[in-house]
LUMROFI-402058 format. One record per residue: residue number from 1; x, y, z of N, C-alpha, C in turn. Coordinates in steps of 0.2 Angstrom, whole numbers, plus 5000, padded with zeros to 4 digits. Layout:
// LUMROFI-402058
 num   nu   nv   nw  cau  cav  caw   cu   cv   cw
 NUM    X    Y    Z    X    Y    Z    X    Y    Z
...
// end
This chain:
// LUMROFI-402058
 num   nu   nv   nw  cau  cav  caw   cu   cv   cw
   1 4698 5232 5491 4705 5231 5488 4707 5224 5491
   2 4705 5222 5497 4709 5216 5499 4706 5210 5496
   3 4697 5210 5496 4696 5203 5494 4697 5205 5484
   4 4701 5210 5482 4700 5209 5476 4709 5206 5475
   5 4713 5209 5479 4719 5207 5480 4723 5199 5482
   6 4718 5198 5486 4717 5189 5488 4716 5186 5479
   7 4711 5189 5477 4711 5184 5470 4716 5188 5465
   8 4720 5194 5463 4722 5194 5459 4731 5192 5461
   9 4735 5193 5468 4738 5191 5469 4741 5185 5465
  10 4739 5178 5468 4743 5173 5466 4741 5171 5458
  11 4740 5176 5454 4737 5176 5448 4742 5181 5444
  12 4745 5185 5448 4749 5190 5446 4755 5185 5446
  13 4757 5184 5452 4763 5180 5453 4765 5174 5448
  14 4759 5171 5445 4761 5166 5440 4763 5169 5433
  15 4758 5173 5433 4760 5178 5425 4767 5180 5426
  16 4769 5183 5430 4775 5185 5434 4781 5181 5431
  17 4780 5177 5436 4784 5171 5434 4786 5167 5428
  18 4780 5167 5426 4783 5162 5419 4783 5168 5412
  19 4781 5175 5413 4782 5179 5410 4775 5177 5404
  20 4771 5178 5408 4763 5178 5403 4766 5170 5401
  21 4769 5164 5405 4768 5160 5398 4771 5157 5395
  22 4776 5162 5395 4780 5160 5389 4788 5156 5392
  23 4788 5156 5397 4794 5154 5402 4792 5150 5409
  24 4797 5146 5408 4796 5141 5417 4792 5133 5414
  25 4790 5133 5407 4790 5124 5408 4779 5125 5409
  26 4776 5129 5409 4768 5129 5415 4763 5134 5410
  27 4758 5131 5409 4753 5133 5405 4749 5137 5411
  28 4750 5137 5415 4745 5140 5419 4748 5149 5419
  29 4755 5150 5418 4755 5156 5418 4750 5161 5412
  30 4751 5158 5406 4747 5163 5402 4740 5163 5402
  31 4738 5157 5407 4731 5158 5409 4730 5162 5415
  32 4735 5164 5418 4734 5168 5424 4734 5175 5424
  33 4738 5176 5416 4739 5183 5415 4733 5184 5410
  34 4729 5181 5406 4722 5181 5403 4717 5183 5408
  35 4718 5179 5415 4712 5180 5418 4712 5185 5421
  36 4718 5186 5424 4720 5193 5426 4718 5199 5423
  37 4720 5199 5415 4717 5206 5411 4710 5204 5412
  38 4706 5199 5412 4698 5201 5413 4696 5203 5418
  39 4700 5200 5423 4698 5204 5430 4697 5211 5431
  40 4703 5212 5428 4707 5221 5430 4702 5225 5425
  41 4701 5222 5419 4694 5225 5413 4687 5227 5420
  42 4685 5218 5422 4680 5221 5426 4679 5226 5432
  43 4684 5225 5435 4684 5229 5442 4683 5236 5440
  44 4688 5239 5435 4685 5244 5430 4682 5247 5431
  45 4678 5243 5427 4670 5246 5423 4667 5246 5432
  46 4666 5241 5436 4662 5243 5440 4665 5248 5444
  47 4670 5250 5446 4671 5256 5450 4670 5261 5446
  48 4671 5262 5441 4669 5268 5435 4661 5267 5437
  49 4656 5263 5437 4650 5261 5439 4647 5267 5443
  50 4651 5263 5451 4649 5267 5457 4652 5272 5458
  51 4657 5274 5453 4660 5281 5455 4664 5280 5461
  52 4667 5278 5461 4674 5276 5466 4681 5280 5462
  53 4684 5281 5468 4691 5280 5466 4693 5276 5461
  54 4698 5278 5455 4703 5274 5450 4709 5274 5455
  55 4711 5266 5454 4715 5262 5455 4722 5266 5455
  56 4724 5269 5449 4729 5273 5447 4730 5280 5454
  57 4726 5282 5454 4722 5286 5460 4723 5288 5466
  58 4721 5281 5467 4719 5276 5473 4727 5274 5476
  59 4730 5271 5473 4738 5271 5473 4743 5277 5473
  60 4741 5282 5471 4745 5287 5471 4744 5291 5478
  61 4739 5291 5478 4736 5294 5486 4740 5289 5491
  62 4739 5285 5490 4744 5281 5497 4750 5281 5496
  63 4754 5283 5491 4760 5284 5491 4761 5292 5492
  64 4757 5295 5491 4758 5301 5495 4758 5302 5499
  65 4754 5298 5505 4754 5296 5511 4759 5294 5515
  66 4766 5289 5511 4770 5289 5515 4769 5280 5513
  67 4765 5278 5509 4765 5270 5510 4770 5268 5508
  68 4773 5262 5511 4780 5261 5508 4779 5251 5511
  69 4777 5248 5503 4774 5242 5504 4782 5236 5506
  70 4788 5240 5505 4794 5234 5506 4797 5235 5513
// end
């Protein structure tokens, strides 16, 4: 999760921001949020691969836990 979160982070924040793109003046938002969906398509398929924890999952268990990210 971390080194997948190092790359989708600041690629999330651009989509974020410029709303896929479509706002803020900057083409790189709706490429951020394209590459983004392919990432998030691949990580996928490979943890469905190896049988891992889904992400949905994965996040609900640590919020069970008490995780509290603010």
């Amino acid at each position: 999760m971390t080194v997948r979160g190092r790359v989708a982070t600041p690629l999330m924040i651009a989509a974020r921001l410029t709303r896929n793109g479509t706002r803020g003046g900057s083409t790189s938002g709706y490429r951020a949020s394209v590459d983004l969906d392919t990432l998030i398509r691949r990580w996928r398929q490979e943890d469905q691969d190896a049988r891992r924890m889904a992400t949905v999952a994965y996040v609900d268990r640590r919020y069970a836990l008490g995780f509290d990210p603010i």
